[in-house]
C-alpha positions in Angstrom: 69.2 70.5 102.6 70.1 72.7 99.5 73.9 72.8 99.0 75.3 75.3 96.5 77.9 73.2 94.2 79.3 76.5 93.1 80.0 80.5 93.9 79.9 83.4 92.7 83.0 85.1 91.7 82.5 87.6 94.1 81.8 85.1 96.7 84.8 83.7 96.5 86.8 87.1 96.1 85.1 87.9 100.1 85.8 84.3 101.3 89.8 85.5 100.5 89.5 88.7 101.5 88.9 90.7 97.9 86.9 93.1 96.2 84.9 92.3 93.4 86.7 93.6 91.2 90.1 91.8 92.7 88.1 88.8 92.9 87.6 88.9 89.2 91.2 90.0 88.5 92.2 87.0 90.6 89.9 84.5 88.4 91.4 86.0 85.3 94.9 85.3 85.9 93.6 81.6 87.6 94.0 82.1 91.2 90.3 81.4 91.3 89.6 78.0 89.7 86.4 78.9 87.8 83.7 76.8 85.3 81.8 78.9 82.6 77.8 77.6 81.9 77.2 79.8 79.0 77.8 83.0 80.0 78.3 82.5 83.5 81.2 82.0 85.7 81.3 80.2 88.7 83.9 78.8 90.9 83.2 75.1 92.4 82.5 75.4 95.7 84.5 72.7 97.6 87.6 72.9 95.6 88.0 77.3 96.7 87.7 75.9 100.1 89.6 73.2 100.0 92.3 75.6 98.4 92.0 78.3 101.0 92.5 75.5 103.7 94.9 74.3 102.6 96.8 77.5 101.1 97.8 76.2 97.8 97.7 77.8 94.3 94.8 76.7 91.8 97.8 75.3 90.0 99.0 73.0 92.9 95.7 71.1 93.5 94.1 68.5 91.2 91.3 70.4 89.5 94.4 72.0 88.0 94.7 75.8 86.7 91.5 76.5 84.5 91.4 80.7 82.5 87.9 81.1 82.3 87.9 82.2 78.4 
């Protein structure tokens, strides 16, 4: 079984209900927990879910508030 560790950007953005360019909006001001490799960004896969469950801010849960820049 091949489980992704981490989404897109955009992936996330349609999991919450936002465009791509929202979802990138939302990443940029840290509503959307994110880890750059180089020059891509991704967003850890169990923590977004585990934030939309349980409705907190990126802030408010462990992995903390990380800007991508």
């Amino acid at each position: 079984m091949n489980i992704r560790k981490t989404i897109t950007v955009p992936e996330a953005g349609r999991m919450a209900g936002l465009s791509r360019n929202g979802a990138y909006a939302a990443a940029e001001r840290g509503e959307i927990p994110t880890i750059r490799f180089g020059r891509l960004l991704r967003v850890p896969a169990a923590a977004w879910e585990r934030i939309l469950s349980e409705g907190c801010r990126p802030a408010d849960h462990p992995i903390g508030n990380r800007p991508h820049r």
